[in-house]
N, C-alpha and C positions, 0 to 999 in steps of 0.2 A: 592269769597274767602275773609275771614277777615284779618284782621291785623295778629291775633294771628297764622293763620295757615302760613301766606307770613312768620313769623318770623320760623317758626319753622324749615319750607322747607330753608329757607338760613341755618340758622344752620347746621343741614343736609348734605347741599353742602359743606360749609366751614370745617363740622370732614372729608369729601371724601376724600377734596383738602389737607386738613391737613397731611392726612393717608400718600396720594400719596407722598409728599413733605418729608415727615418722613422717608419714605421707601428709597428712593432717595437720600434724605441723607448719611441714614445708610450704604447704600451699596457707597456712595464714602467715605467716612470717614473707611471702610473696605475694598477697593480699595488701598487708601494712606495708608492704616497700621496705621492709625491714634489708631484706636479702640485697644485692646486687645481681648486677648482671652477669657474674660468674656462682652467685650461689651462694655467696660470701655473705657473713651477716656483718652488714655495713656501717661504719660507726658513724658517719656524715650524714645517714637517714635518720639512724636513732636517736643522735645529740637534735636532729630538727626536731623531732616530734616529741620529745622531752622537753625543750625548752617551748617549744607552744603551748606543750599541755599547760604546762608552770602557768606561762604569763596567762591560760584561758582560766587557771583557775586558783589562780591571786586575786583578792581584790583592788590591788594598789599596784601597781606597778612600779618598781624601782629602775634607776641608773645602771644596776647591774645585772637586771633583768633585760634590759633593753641592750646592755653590751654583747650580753649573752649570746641574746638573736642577733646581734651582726655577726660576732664571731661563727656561729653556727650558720648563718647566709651563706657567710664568705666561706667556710668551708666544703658548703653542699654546691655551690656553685663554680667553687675551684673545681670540685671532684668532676662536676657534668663537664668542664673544659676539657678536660682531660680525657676521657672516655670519650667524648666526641673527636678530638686529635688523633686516638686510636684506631676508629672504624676509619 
């Protein structure tokens, strides 16, 4: 076997390994609700789960942690109005 074929066979492996990894992905990031409903990674899920984790793992809670979570409400909540005015 030549060079050029050794090269092409790794390629090969490495779009499989690629596929498998992507797929895998896709489905935890659609797992966490990271994604949307177009597949889009969504920044109104992520700023939620960000600022919960925070305040789950602070032990004091601040004014601007708790601004945070409203700002982050009202934005995840804007986003579901919306989406549902769509369908």
């Amino acid at each position: 076997m030549g060079m050029k074929e050794e090269v092409e066979k790794l390629k090969k492996d490495l779009a499989k390994k690629a596929k498998k990894i992507n797929s895998f992905l896709k489905k935890a990031l659609q797992y966490l609700r990271i994604n949307d409903s177009k597949n889009m990674i969504s920044l109104t899920n992520t700023a939620m789960i960000l600022i919960l984790y925070k305040i789950a793992a602070t032990p004091a809670v601040s004014f601007t942690d708790i601004t945070a979570l409203a700002i982050a409400v009202m934005g995840y909540q804007g986003k579901r109005i919306i989406e549902s005015k769509d369908e």
